[in-house]
N, C-alpha and C positions, 0 to 999 in steps of 0.2 A: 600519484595514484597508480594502482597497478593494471595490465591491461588484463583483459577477457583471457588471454591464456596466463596470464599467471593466476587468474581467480582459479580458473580450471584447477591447475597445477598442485593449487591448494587446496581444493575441495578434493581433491583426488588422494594427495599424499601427504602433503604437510602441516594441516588445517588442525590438528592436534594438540600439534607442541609451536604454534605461528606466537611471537611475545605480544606481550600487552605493547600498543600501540601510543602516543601521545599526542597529544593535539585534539581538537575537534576532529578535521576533518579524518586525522591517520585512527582516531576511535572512531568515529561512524566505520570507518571501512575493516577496523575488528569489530566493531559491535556485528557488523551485516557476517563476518567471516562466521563468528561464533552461530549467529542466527542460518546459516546456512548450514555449517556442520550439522546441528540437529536435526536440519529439514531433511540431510538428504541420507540417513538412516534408514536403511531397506529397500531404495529403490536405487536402478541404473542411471549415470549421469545422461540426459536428455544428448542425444546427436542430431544431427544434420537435418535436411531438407527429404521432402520425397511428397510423392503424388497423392490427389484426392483419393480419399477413402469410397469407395464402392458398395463395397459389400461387410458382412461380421454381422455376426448374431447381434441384435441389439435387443440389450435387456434393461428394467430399474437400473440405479447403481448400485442399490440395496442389495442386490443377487436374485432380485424374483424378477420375474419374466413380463413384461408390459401387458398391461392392460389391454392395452388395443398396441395397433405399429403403430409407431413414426410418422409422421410425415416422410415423404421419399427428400432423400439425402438431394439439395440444391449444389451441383458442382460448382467450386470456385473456380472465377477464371483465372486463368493463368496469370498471375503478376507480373508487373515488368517491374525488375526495379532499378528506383531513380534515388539519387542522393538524397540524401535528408533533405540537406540546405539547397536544395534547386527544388524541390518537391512542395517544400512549405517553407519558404523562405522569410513571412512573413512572420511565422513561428516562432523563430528561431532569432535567439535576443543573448545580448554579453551580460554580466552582470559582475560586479565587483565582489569581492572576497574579503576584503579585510575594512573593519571601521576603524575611526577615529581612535578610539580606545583602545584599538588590537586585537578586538574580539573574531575573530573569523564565523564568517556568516555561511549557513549554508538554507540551498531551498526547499521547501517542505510541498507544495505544489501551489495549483494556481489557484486565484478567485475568480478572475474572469480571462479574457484574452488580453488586457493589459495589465494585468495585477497578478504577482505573486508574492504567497505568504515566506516569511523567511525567519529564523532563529540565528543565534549568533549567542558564543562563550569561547569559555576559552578552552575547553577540551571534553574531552567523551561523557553524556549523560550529567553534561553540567551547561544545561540553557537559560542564560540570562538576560536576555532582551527577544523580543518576539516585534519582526517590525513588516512592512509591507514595501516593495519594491513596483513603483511603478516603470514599466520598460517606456512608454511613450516620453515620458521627461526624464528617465535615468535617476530619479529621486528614490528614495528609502521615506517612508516613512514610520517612527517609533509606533509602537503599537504600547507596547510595557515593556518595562524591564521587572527581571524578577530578582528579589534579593534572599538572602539564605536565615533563616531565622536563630534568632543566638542559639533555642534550647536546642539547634537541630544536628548532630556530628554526621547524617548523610543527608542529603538533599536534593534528588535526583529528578526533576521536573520531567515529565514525556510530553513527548511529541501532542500539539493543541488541535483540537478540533475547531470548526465554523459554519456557522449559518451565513444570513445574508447579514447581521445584525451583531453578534457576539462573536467568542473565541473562550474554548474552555479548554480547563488541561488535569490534569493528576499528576500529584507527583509523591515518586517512590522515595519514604523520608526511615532513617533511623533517629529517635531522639538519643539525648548524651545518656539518656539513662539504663538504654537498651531496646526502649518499645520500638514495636513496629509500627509504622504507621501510613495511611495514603489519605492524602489529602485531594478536595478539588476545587480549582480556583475559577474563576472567568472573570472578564474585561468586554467592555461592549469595543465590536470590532472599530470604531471610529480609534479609539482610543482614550486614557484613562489610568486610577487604581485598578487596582488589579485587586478583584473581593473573593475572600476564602468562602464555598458555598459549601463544606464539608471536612471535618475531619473523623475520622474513623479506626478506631484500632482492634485486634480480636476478628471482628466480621470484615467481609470485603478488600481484603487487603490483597486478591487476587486478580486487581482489574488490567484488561488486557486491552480493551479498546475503548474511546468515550467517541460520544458525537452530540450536537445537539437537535433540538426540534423545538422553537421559539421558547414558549417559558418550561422548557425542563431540559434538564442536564441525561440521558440515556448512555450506561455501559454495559458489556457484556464482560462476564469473568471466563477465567481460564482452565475451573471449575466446571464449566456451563452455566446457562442463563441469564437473562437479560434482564436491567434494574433501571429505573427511573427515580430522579427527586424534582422538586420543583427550584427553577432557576434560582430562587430567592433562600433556597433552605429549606430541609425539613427531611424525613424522616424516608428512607428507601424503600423501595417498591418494586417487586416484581413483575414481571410484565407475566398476564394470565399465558400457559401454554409453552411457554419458555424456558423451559427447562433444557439443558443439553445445545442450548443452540448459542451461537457466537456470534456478534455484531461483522458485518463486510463493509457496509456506508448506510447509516439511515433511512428508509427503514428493514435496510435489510438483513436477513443474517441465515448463515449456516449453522449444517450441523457436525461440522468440525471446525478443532482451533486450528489458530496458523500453523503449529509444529507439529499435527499429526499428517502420517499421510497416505488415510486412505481417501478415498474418494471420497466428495461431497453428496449425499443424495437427498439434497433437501434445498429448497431455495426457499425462505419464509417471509412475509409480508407483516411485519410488529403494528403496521399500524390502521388497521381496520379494525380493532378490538378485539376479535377475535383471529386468531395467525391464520393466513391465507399461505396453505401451500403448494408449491409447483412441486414435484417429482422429479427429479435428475434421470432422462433414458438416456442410456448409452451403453454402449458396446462392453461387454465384460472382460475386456484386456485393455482397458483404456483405465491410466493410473493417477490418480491423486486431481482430480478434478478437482477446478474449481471455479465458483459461477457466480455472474451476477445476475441481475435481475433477468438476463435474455440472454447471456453466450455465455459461457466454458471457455475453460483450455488446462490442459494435461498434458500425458503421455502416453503415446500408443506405440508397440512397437521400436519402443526406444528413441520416436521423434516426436516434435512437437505437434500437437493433436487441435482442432477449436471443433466445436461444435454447438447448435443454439440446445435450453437445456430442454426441450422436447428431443432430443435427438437428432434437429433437423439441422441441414447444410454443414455434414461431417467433414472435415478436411484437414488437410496439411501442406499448406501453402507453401510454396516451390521457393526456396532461397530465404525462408523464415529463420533458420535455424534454432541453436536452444534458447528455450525460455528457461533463465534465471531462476531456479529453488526460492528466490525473495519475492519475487514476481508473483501473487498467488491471484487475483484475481485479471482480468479486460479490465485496463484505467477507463471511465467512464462507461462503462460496459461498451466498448468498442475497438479500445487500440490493444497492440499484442506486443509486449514490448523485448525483446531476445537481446544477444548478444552481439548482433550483429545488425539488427534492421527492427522495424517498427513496421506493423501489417495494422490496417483500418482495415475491419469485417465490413463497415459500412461503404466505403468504396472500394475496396477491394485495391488500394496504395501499397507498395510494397517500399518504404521508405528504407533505404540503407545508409551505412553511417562507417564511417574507418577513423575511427577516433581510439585513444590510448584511456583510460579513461574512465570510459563512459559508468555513470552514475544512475540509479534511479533513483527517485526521491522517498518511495516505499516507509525506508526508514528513518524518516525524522517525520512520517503522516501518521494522522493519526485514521485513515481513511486509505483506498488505495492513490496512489500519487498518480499528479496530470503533471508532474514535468520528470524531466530528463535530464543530466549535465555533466560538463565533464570540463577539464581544465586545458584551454591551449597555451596561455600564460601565467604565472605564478601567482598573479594577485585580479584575476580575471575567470570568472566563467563562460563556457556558451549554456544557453538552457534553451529546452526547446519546451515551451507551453502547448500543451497537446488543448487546450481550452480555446486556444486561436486557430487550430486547425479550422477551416469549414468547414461544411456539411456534405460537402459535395467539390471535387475537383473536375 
């Protein structure tokens, strides 16, 4: 895997003409080169560190001028920072790479603080088994495996969503005959078949994110707007108000996709019945926000930026460095995940990390990702489950 300065290296110059990669893991990491080249289209590569934010007009992010101020800006304290693996060392777990079959496995994020989800094939956009890794006994467990259907010449499964109960996925399929077509499948997360709850050709075939919410399957497309069926089958559904806006994690969504980048100024709430929405304030040189339910992070001045989306407790936390183009929203609306170290808004950790490496799991989620990983052995990962971090150090 290549380290943080060749990712640079490549986003900067060579990210163009970089060849098709092979394998699973050497395609995740062109799949993410390709996904970053578009991200990072109009704006400055994110740099270094620097001091809490004070003062800046703050405005919507819309461009119109707040309603009322802000709350006054809560200064961050100063971070120390401390190694990853002395910081949260309970965190931070090996995991194996390769199965039985050969299939190279990679992590998609956690379920809890001893459970993570995981996929495994044999190379780029071709996932065949979906299985669960428990780090306390070091076991795998099968979730499904997915097989490719005869009429199908492409068959490209995405990354699977989960509740406490299931596991659903789409996947991006060419038939032999030339249709296009996305399909969506689930499995109850115990494990099981794996039941088709949709095929669709002509409409929808522009789905960007899925998630679920007990009996119904919820995506957003890449179009805008956000659709529901019921877990069992049946017929698509808009969700009222939803227009223009794109899924972040259940029930929440923006009103930008992953690959645009202007700022976000919308946080929405899908599931009160009618969309509950928060206002994005912030300062108007502050770029490509992006928010979950309660914190931001961008760019301002060319570094990295957080703030909560009222505007309040503006900063740029000392030794943070850049946040990753892949990185788009806080993994559980609280960790900040850079090139260099991991920032908890919540206790204010400044976790660093000097790894070759380092992975985030963004892209094989179908959600933003709670792990991290990176290879110190050939057939070994470390991962850090941000789900076992506590609440409080």
């Amino acid at each position: 895997m290549r380290t943080e300065k060749d990712l640079t290296e490549t986003l900067r110059t060579a990210a163009d003409h970089a060849p098709e990669p092979g394998g699973l893991l050497a395609g995740v990491e062109g799949h993410r080169r390709r996904r970053r080249r578009r991200r990072t289209q109009g704006l400055a590569v994110a740099t270094a560190v620097a001091a809490v934010l004070a003062t800046g007009t703050v405005m919507a992010a819309n461009g119109r001028q707040a309603a009322a101020p802000p709350p006054a800006a809560r200064p961050f304290p100063q971070a120390t920072a401390v190694p990853l693996e002395r910081v949260w060392s309970r965190a931070v777990v090996t995991m194996p790479t390769l199965r039985a079959d050969g299939l190279r496995r990679v992590p998609v994020t956690a379920l809890d603080a001893t459970r993570i989800l995981a996929v495994a094939g044999p190379g780029a956009d071709t996932i065949r088994a979906i299985e669960v890794y428990d780090t306390t006994t070091r076991m795998f467990r099968e979730i499904t495996d997915i097989s490719v259907p005869p009429d199908m010449r492409t068959y490209r499964p995405q990354p699977p969503a989960l509740d406490g109960l299931n596991l659903a996925w789409h996947v991006n399929a060419v038939r032999k005959d030339g249709t296009k077509a996305r399909e969506i499948w689930t499995v109850p997360l115990a494990g099981g078949e794996p039941r088709q709850v949709a095929a669709m050709t002509g409409e929808h075939l522009r789905i960007e994110r899925i998630a679920l919410d007990g009996d119904r399957i919820i995506w957003s497309e890449r179009t805008g707007g956000v659709w529901w069926m019921p877990l069992a089958g049946g017929a698509p559904k808009r969700f009222p108000g939803s227009e223009g806006l794109h899924l972040v994690k259940w029930p929440w969504a923006s009103d930008v996709a992953d690959l645009e980048d202007r700022s976000q100024t919308r946080v929405v709430n899908l599931s009160t019945g009618r969309p509950a929405t928060k206002d994005v304030v912030a300062p108007l040189d502050a770029l490509r926000l992006r928010c979950g339910p309660s914190w931001c992070q961008g760019v301002r001045g060319g570094r990295t930026y957080l703030q909560r989306v009222d505007g309040s407790a503006a900063a740029e936390p000392q030794g943070l460095g850049l946040v990753p183009r892949f990185s788009d929203y806080p993994a559980l609306d609280r960790f900040v995940v850079t090139g260099r170290a991991v920032y908890d808004v919540r206790t204010g950790t400044l976790a660093t990390y000097d790894r070759p490496g380092i992975w985030w799991g963004n892209f094989m989620s179908a959600e933003p990702s709670s792990t991290m990983y990176w290879s110190e052995r050939a057939n070994e990962y470390r991962v850090l489950n941000l789900a076992a971090v506590p609440p409080a150090q």
